[in-house]
C-alpha positions in Angstrom: -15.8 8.4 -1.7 -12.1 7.4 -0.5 -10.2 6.3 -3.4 -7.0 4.4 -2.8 -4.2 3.2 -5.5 -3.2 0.3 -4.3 0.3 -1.1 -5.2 0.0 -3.6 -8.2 1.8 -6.9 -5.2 -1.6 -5.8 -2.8 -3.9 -5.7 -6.1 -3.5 -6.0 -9.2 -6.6 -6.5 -10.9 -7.3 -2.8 -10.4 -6.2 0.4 -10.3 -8.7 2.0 -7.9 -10.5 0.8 -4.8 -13.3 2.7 -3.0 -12.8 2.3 0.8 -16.4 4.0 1.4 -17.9 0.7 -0.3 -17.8 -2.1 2.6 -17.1 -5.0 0.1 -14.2 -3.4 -0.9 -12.9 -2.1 2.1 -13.2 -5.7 3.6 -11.6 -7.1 0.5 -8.3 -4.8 0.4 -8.0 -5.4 4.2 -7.9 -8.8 3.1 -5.5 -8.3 0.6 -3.1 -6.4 2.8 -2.9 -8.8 5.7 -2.3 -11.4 2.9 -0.3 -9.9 0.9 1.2 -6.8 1.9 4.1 -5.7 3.5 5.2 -4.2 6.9 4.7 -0.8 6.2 1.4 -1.6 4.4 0.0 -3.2 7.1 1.2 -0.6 9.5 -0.9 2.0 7.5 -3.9 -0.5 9.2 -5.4 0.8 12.6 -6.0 -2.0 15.0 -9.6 -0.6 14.7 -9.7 -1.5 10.9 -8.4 -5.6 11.5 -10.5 -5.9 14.9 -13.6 -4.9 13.2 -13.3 -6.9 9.9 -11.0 -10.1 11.2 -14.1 -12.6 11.8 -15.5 -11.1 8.4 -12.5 -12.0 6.1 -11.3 -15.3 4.8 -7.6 -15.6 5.8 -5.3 -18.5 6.1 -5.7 -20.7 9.0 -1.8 -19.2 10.3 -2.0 -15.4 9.0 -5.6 -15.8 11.3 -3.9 -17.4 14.1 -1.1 -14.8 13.9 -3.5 -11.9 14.4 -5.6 -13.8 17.0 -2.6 -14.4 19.2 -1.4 -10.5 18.2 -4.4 -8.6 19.1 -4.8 -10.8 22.6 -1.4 -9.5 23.7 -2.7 -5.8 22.9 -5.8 -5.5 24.5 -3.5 -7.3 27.2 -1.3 -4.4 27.6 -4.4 -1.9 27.3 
């Protein structure tokens, strides 16, 4: 089990989150491109956002943002 505590402006309708558990996991990754900030999202791996971005509802510019974002970095390989 990997138990985060999230800060209360990521989640606050819970104190815990299992990361082990896939709907959760997909959900604060979610939460964190949403509404986190810098240094949340830099605790992310590129590995984690590639993996869930076509799983996760996001709005149509925060999607957009990545998109454009994680063409330029398989760009520079």
């Amino acid at each position: 089990m990997s138990l985060i505590h999230p800060p209360a402006y990521i989640v606050w309708s819970t104190d815990w989150i299992d990361l082990s558990d896939p709907f959760q996991r997909l959900w604060y990754i979610q939460q964190v491109l949403t509404q986190g900030r810098a240094e949340d999202i830099q605790a992310l791996s590129i590995e984690d956002i590639t993996s869930v971005l076509d799983e996760i509802t996001l709005p149509e510019e925060v999607r957009s943002l990545w998109m454009r974002f994680l063409e330029t970095h398989r760009a520079k390989g």
